[in-house]
VEXKEDO-931166 format. One record per residue (C-alpha): residue number from 1; chain; x, y, z. Coordinates in pm, 1 decimal, padded with zeros to 6 digits. Example, Ala and Ser with C-alpha at 12.3 -4.5 7.8 and 13.67 -1.06 7.14 Angstrom:
<atoms>
+-----+----+----------+----------+----------+
:   i : ch :       px :       py :       pz :
+-----+----+----------+----------+----------+
:   1 :  A :  01230.0 : -00450.0 :  00780.0 :
:   2 :  A :  01367.0 : -00106.0 :  00714.0 :
+-----+----+----------+----------+----------+
</atoms>
This chain:
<atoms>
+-----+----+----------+----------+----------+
:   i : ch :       px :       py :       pz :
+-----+----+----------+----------+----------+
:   1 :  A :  00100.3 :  00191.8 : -00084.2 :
:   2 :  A :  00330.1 :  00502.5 : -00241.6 :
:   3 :  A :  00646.5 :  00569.9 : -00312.4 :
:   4 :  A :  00881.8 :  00733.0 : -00085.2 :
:   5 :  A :  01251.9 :  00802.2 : -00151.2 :
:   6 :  A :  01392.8 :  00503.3 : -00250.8 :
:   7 :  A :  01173.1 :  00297.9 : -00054.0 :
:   8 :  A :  00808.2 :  00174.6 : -00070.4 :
:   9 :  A :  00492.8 :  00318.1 :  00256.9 :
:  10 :  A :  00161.7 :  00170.1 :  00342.5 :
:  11 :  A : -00056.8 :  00384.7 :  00502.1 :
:  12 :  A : -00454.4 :  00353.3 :  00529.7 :
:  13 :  A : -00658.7 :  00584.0 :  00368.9 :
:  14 :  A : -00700.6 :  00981.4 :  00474.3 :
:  15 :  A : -00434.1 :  00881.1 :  00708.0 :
:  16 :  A : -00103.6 :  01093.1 :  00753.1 :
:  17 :  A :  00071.6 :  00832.6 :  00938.9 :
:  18 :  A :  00269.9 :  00583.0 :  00811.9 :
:  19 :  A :  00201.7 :  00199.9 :  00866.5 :
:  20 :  A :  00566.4 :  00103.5 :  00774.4 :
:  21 :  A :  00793.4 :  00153.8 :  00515.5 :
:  22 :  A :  01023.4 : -00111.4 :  00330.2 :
:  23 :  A :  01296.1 : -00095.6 :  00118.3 :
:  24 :  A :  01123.3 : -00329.3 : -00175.4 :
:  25 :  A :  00801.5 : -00275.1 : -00370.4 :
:  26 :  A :  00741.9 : -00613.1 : -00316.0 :
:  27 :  A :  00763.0 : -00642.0 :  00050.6 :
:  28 :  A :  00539.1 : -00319.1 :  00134.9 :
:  29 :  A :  00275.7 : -00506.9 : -00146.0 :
:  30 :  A :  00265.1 : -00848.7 :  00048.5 :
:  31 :  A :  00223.4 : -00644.1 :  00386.5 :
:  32 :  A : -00039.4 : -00380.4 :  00227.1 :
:  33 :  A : -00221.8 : -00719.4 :  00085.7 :
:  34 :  A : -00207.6 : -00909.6 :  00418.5 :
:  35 :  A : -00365.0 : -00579.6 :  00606.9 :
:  36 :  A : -00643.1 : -00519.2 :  00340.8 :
:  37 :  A : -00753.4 : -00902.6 :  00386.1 :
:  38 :  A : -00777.0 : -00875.5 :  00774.8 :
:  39 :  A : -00975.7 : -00522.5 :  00737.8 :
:  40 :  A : -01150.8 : -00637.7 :  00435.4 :
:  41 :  A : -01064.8 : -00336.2 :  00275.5 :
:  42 :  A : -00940.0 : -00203.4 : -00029.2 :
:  43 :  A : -00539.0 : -00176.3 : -00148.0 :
:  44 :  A : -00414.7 :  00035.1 : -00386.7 :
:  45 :  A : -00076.7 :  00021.7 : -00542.5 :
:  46 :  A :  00097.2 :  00349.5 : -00679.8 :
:  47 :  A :  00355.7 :  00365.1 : -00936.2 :
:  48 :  A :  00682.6 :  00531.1 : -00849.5 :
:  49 :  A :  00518.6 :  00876.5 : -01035.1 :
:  50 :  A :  00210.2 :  00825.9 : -00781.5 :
:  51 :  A : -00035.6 :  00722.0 : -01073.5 :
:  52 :  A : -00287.1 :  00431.0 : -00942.2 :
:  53 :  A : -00121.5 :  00116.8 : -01087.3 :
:  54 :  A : -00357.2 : -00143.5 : -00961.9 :
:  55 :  A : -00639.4 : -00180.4 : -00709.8 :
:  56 :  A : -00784.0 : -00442.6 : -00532.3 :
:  57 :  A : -01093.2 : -00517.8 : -00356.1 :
:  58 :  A : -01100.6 : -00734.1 :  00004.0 :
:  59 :  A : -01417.7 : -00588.4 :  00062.3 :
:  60 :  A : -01645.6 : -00933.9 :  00042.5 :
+-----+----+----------+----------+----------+
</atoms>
């Protein structure tokens, strides 16, 4: 999940696409979450400077 404009994007690892992009931190967190759960994957959330803010591990 990064920043983009004055919204929020989810997009999976090494990829260029986009997954979707919302207008709230929030909402692009809960979908990010929900998609990491069904891949059992990991999520992490950028800050609006693109630092790593938090990171999560679905993995198990």
């Amino acid at each position: 999940m990064v920043p983009l404009g004055r919204g929020w994007a989810v997009r999976s690892a090494g990829s260029s696409r986009l997954t979707i992009i919302t207008d709230t931190k929030k909402d692009a967190v809960e979908y990010a979450k929900s998609i990491a759960k069904r891949g059992r994957a990991d999520l992490i959330i950028h800050a609006k400077d693109g630092k790593i803010r938090e990171r999560n591990s679905y993995a198990k």
